[in-house]
Structure formats: structure tokens, C-alpha cells
N, C-alpha and C positions, 0 to 999 in steps of 0.2 A: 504494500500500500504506500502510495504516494506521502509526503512531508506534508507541512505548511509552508514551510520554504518554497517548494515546489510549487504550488499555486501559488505562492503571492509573484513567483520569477513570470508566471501565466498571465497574470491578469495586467489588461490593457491599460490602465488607471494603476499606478504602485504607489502614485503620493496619496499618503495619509494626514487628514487636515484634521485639525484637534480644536479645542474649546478650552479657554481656562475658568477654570471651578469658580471664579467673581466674576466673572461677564455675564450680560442676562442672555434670557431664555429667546428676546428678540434678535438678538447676531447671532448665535444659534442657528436660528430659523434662516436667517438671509445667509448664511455662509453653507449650510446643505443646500438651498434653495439655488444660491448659484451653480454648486457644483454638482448638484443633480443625486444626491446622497439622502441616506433615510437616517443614520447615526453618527452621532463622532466622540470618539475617545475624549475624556473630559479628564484634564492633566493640571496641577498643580507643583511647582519645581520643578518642571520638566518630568516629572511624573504622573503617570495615569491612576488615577482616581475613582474615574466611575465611565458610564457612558453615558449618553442621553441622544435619545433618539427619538423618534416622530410620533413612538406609541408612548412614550413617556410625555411629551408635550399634551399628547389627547389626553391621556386618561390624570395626567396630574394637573395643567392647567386648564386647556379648553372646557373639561367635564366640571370644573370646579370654580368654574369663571372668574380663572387669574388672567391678570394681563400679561402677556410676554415681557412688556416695557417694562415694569415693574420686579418682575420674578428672575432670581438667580440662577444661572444654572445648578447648581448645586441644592436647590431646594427641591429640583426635581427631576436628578439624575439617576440613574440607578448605580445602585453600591451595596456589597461590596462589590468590586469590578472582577469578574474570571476573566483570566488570560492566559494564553496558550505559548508554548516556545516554539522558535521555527524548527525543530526537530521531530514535533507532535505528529503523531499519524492524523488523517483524513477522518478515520476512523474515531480515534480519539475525542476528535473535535465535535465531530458530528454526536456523540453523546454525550458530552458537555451539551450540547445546543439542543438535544433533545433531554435532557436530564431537568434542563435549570431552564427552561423555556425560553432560549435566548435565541437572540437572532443575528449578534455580531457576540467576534472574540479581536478582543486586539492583542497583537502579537507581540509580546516580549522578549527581547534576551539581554542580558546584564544591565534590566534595569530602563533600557532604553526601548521604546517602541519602535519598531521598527516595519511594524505592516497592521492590517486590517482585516479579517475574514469575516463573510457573511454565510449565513444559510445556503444562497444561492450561489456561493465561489466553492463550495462543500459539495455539494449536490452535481453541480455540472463537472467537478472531478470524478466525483463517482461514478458518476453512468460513461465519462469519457471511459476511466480504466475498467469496468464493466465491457463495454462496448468491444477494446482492445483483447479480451479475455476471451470475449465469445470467438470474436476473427482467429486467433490462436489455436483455439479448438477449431473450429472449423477447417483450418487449415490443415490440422495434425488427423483429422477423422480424414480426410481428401487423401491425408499421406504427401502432403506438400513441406513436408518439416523433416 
């Protein structure tokens, strides 16, 4: 099974844009909004802290009628933050994300972040080396191996 390393080398997008833990929940919004993004790593000392993503905005400001202007990120980020290292299996990850109902993992090593995974960067590795497994076999039953 594939790394984290491995997808994040994949993925067409590799910068990782982060939020500090006292900015509000309004640049937030306009900084995924630009970049076309549902999460971002929320880093304090150049450390990651927590996430806060688009279903944290609904279900903790929109549903409870805070204003973004007003509201900190860290009032409505989720924490503690799981993080994976880029040595993590695919596997791994994916049950982390199925375990703890999560839909991003930001990628750690010594400390420093250095990538971003989602559900969807999990999933389409999957069924890629899936896909890969099956052509293998089918090539070895043909006798082409």
C-alpha cells in the first residue's frame, strides 16, 4: 500500500495554506473561498492546532447565528487536531478518517506540516492501486507475466 508521501508527491495542488488560531472565522472563509478549498490547518507558532473547515463554520457559526466578523477561529475549530506522518499507509489514514469522522488529516513530520490529505486524495488512491491490482491479475491469469 501506497504512503502519504506518495499522494501528497500526486496531487496537483501540494501548497498547503493554513489559518492562525486569532484570525477570524471571516478570512477563513475568503482564503478557502479563493483557493477553492473546504479546510485549512489552523497553526499557532508555526504549529498546527486544530482544523476548521466548512462543516465546522455551518454547524458552529451559521447554525448558531455567529457572525464570521466577529468569531475567532479558534472558537470554532476542531481540536484536538489528528495528524498523520508522511510514512502513514493509505490504509492507515483512511481509518483514522473513518474512525474519528474526519475529512482532512494534515500531514506532519518533525513538527512541521508539510502537506494536507483529504477523504477524496484517500479514496482516489485507493481504487487507482485497486485498479492497478486487478490489470496484474488479469495479466498473470492471460499468462502475460
Amino acid at each position: 500500500m501506497r504512503t502519504v508521501a506518495q499522494v501528497i508527491q500526486t496531487k496537483t495542488i501540494q501548497q498547503v495554506h493554513t489559518i492562525e488560531v486569532g484570525d477570524t472565522v471571516l478570512s477563513a472563509l475568503q482564503l478557502m473561498a479563493e483557493h477553492n478549498i473546504g479546510a485549512l490547518p489552523v497553526t499557532e507558532n508555526g504549529k498546527v492546532v486544530g482544523v476548521l473547515s466548512e462543516r465546522d463554520y455551518t454547524r458552529k457559526c451559521v447554525l448558531k447565528g455567529r457572525a464570521s466578523v466577529g468569531t475567532m477561529v479558534h472558537e470554532i475549530m476542531s481540536r484536538p487536531v489528528t495528524t498523520v506522518t508522511p510514512k502513514q499507509s493509505v490504509s492507515e489514514c483512511l481509518s483514522l478518517i473513518t474512525d474519528r469522522h474526519l475529512r482532512h488529516l494534515p500531514v506532519v513530520e518533525e513538527g512541521q506540516l508539510v502537506g494536507l490529505v483529504s477523504i477524496g486524495d484517500l479514496v482516489k488512491e485507493t481504487i487507482a492501486e485497486q485498479q492497478e491490482l486487478i490489470q496484474q491479475l488479469e495479466q498473470y491469469i492471460r499468462g502475460e507475466v
